[in-house]
C-alpha positions in Angstrom: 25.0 -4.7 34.3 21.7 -3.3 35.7 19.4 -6.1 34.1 16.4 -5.1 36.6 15.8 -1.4 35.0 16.4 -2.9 31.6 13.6 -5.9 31.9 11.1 -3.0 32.9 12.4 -0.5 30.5 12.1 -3.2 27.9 8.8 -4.1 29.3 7.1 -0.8 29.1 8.7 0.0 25.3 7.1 -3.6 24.1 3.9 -3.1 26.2 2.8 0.4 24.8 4.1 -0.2 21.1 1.4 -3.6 20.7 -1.2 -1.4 22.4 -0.5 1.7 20.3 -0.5 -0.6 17.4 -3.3 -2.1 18.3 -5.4 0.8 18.9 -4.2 1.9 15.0 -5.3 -0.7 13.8 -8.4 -1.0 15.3 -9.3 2.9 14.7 -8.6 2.3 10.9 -10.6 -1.2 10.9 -13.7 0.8 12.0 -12.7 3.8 9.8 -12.6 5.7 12.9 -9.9 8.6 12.8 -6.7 8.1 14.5 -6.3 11.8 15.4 -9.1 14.6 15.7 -8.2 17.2 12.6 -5.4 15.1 10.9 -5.4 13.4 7.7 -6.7 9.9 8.4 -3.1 8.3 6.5 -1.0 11.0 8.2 -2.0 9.9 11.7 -1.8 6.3 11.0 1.8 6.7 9.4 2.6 8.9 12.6 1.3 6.3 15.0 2.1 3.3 13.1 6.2 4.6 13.2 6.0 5.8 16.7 4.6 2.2 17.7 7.3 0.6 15.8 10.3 2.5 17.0 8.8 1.6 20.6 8.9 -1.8 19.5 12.3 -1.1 18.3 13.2 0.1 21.6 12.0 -2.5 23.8 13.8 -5.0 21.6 17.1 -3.4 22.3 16.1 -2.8 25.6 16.2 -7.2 26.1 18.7 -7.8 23.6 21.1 -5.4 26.1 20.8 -7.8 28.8 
């Protein structure tokens, strides 16, 4: 098995979902919009499911190896 793509695949997944999850939170902490002309809930849920299922990926991305 190709464990070398798969660490940085996994890598990259985990890396961007805790920084887009971050970033969510962050924006709604300060009651900042997450997206310009979107319903402040909307764009959280949106980003809030897109950071999980790249957390989601990355897991399966390590558990593969």
């Amino acid at each position: 098995m190709e464990s070398g793509p798969a660490i940085i695949t996994g890598t990259v997944f985990v890396l961007f979902g805790c920084a887009l999850l971050t970033w969510t939170a962050t924006r709604l902490y300060r009651g900042e919009p997450v997206a310009d002309g979107v319903s402040r809930i909307a764009s959280a849920t949106l980003a809030s499911l897109a950071a999980v299922a790249s957390l989601a990926a990355g897991t399966w991305c390590f558990v593969r190896l």
